[in-house]
C-alpha positions in Angstrom: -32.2 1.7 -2.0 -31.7 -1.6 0.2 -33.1 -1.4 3.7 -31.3 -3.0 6.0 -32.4 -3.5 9.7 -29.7 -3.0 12.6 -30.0 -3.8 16.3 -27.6 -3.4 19.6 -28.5 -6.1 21.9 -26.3 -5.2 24.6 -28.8 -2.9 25.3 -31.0 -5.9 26.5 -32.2 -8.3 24.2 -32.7 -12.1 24.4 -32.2 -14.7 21.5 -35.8 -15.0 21.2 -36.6 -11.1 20.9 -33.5 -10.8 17.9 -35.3 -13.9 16.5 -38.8 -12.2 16.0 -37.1 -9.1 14.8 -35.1 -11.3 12.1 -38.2 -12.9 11.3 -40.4 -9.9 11.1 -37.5 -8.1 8.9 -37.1 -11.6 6.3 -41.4 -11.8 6.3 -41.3 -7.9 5.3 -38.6 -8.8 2.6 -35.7 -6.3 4.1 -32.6 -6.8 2.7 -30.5 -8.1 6.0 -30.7 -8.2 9.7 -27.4 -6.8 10.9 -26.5 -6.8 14.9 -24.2 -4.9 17.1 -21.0 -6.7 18.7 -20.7 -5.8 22.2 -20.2 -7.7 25.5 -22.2 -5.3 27.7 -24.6 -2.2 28.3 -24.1 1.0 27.3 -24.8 3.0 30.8 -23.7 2.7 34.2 -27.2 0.0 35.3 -28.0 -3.4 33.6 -31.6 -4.5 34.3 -31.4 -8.0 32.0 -30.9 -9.7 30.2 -27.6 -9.0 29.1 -25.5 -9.0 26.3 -26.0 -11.9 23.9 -22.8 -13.0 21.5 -22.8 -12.2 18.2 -21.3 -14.5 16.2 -23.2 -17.5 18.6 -26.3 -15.4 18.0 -26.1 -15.1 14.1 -25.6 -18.9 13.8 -29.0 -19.4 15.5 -30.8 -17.0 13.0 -28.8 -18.7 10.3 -30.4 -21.8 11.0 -33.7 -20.3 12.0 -34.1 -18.0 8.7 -34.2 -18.6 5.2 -33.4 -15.6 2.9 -32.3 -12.7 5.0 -28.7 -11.7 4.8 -27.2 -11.5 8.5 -24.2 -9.6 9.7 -22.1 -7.7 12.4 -21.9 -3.8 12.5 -19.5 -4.6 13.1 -17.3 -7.1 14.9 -14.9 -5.6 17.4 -11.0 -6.7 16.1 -9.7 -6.7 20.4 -12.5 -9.3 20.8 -11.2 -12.6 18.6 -8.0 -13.7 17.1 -8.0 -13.8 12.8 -7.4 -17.3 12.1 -10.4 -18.4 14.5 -12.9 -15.2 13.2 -12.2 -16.3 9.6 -13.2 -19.7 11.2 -15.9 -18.9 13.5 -17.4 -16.5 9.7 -16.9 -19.4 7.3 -18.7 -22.0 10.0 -21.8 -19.4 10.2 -21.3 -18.7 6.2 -21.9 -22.3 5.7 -24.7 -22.5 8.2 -27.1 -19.9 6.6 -26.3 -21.3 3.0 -23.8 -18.2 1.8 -25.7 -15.7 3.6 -23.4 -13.7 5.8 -21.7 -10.8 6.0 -18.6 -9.2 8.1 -18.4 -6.0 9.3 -15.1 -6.2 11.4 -14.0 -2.3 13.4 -10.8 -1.7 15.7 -13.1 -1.8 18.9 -13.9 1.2 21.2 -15.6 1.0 23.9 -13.0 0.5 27.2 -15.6 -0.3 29.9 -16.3 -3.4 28.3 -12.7 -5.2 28.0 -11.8 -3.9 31.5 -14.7 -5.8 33.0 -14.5 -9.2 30.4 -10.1 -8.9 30.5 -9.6 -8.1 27.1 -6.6 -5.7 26.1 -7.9 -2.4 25.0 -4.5 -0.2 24.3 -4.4 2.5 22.7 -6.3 4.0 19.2 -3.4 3.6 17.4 -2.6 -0.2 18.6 -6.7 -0.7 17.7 -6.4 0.1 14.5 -2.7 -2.0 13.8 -4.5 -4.8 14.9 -7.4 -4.2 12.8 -5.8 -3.8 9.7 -3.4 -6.8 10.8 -6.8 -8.9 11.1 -8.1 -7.9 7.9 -4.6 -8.9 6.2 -5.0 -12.6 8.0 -8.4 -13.4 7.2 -8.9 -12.1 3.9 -5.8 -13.7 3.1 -7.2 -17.1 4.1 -10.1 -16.8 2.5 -8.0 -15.7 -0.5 -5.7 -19.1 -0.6 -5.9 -21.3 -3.3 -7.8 -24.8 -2.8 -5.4 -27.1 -1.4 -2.6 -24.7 -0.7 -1.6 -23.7 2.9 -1.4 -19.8 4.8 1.5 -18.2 6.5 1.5 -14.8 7.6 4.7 -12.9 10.0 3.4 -9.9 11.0 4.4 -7.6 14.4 1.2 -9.6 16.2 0.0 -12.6 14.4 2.3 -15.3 13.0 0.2 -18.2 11.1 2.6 -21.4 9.6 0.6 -23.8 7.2 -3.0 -22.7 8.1 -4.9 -25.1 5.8 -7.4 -22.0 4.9 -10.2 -24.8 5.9 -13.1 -24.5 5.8 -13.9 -22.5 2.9 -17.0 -20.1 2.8 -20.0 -21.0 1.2 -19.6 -17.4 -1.1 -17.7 -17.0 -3.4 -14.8 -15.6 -3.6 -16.0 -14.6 0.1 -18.3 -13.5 2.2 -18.4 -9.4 1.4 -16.7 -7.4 3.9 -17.8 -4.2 5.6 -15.5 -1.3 7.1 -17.2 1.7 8.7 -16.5 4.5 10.1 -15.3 8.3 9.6 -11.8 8.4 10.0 -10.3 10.9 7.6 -7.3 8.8 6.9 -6.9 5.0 7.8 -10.6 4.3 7.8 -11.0 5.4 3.7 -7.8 3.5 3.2 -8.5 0.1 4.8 -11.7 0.1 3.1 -9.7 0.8 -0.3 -7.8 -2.0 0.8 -9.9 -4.5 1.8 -13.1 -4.3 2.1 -16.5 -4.6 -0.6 -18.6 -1.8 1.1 -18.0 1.2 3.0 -20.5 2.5 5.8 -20.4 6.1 6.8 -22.4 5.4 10.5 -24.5 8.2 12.2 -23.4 11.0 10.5 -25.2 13.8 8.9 -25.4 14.5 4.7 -22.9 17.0 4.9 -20.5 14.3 7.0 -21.5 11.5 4.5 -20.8 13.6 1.5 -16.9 14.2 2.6 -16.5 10.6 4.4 -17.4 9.0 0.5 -15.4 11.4 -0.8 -12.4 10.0 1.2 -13.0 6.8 0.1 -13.5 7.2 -3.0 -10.0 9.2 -3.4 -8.5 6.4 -1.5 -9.5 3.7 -4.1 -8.3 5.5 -6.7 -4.7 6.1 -5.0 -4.7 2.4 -5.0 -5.7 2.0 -8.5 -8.8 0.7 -7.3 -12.1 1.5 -9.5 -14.2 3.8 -7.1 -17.6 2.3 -8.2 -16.4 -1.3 -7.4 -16.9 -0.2 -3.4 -20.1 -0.2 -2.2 -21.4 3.1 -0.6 -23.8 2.7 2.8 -25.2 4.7 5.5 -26.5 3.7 9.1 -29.1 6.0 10.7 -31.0 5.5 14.0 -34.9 4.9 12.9 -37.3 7.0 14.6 -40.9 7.2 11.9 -44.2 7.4 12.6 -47.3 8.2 10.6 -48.2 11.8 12.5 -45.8 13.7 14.4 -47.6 12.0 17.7 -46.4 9.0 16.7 -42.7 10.1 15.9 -42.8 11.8 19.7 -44.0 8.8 20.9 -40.8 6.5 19.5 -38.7 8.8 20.3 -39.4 8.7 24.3 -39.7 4.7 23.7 -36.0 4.9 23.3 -34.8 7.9 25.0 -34.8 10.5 22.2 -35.9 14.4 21.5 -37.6 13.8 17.9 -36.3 17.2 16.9 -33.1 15.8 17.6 -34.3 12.4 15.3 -35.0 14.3 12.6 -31.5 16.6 12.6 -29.1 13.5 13.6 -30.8 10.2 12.3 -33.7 8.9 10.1 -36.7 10.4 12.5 -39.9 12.1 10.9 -42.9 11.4 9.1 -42.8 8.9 6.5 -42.6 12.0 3.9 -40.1 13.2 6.0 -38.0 9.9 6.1 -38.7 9.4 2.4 -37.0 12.9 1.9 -34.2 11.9 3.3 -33.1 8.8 2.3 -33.5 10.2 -1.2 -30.8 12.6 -0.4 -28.9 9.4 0.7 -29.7 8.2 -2.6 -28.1 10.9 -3.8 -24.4 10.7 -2.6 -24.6 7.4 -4.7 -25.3 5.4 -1.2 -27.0 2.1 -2.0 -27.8 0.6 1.3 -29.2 2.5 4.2 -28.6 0.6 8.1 -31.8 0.9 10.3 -30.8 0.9 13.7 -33.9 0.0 15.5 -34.1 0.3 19.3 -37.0 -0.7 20.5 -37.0 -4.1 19.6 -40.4 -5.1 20.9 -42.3 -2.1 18.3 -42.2 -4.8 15.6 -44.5 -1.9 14.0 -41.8 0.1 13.2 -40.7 -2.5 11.0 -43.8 -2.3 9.5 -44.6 1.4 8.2 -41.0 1.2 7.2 -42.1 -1.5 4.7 -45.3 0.1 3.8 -44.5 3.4 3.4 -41.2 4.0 2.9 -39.1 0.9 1.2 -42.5 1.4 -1.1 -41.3 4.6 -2.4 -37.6 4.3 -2.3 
């Protein structure tokens, strides 16, 4: 199982704080450091810092660290036009030496574009300008060397994009659609995408969501097994049940509730659990860490429990 670490800055993080968690996180050899993409605070009161932007914020760590995969979980669609993501990706891709990942969702929290003046609209124009943006930049990315990239579509028209620069990865850089959507989610990730995370959900939830996906490649012809399966799961562990109580209050959580709804326990506990993950055929398991400061955290995870996974 690949352990992968996951933070939401909105919630208050500088540069410097997702810096040492990067660095703590490429030092204990997890697989990537993923962030959040959001402009603001969850809640109705923001202390500080602040938001920090994603894409600005991943091409500091990609010059700052040296093997760690980095990535969005994901990139909000209502926050960037195609053409200038694929861009703004390939730049960052470049940057970090063929490291990056995209993780690109229809966007949904409305507080957020009402106070920066973005259009929100409705679900359904979220997700037609989602898949729209997935059409555009994965078919830049998938233009020949030399040719040129038009696309007519009800809200993006590209004439003669040079598809410039190219990624670093080859044929791209792997992209990630989550979510657990019964219908359009499993189908753009048929589509389009090279991994499929089922976020925050419970076994049972995980178990249907892969099954959806899995029944959507195959209605495309697409091999199943060619999709890679993932999970994300808020990270609550300690060594005695003190110490789970303990992380729980640091971010705001009941540790019964940790253990029923996320990754929360003792390490045997966790260990359990992401075995059952294992056993869905999910390959990658998202850490969302909260308390960015417990640097810790980090490492029991890598003691104890990527030790035995």
């Amino acid at each position: 199982m690949q352990l992968r670490i996951m933070t939401e800055p909105q919630q208050g993080a500088t540069y410097d704080d997702l810096l040492a968690v990067a660095l703590e996180s490429e030092r204990l050899g997890f697989d990537a450091f993923f962030r959040s993409d959001h402009l603001m605070r969850f809640g109705d009161d923001d202390p500080g810092p602040g938001s920090t932007e994603a894409w600005a914020t991943l091409a500091g760590l990609a010059r700052d660290t040296r093997n760690i995969r980095l990535g969005t979980m994901v990139t909000s669609a209502t926050f960037r036009q195609p053409a200038v993501l694929a861009l703004t990706v390939a730049t960052v891709d470049a940057m970090s030496g063929g490291r990056v990942e995209l993780g690109l969702g229809s966007g949904w929290f409305e507080a957020e574009h009402t106070a920066y003046g973005l259009p929100f609209g409705t679900f359904g124009d979220r997700f037609d300008r989602l898949e729209e943006q997935f059409a555009v930049i994965t078919g830049i990315w998938a233009t020949a060397a030399g040719a040129k990239f038009s696309h007519s579509g009800p809200l993006y028209t590209l004439v003669d994009h040079p598809a410039l620069p190219r990624p670093v990865q080859k044929p791209r850089p792997p992209i990630i659609v989550g979510g657990r959507g019964p219908r359009r989610t499993p189908a753009l990730a048929a589509r389009f995408a090279d991994e499929y995370n089922v976020p925050f959900s419970s076994i049972d939830e995980a178990t249907a969501a892969i099954a959806r996906a899995r029944e959507a490649c195959a209605s495309l012809g697409r091999d199943p097994d060619s999709l890679v399966y993932s999970a994300a799961q808020t990270l609550v562990v300690g060594k005695d049940d003190e110490e789970v109580r303990r992380r729980a209050d640091a971010i705001g959580e009941d540790p019964i509730e940790s253990r029923r709804d996320g990754l929360g326990g003792t390490v045997a506990e966790v260990v359990d659990k992401v075995g059952r993950f294992a056993e869905l055929g999910i390959t990658r398991l998202y850490l969302q860490v909260l308390d960015l400061h417990d640097l810790d955290h980090l490492r029991l995870v890598a003691d104890e429990v990527a030790s035995r996974g």
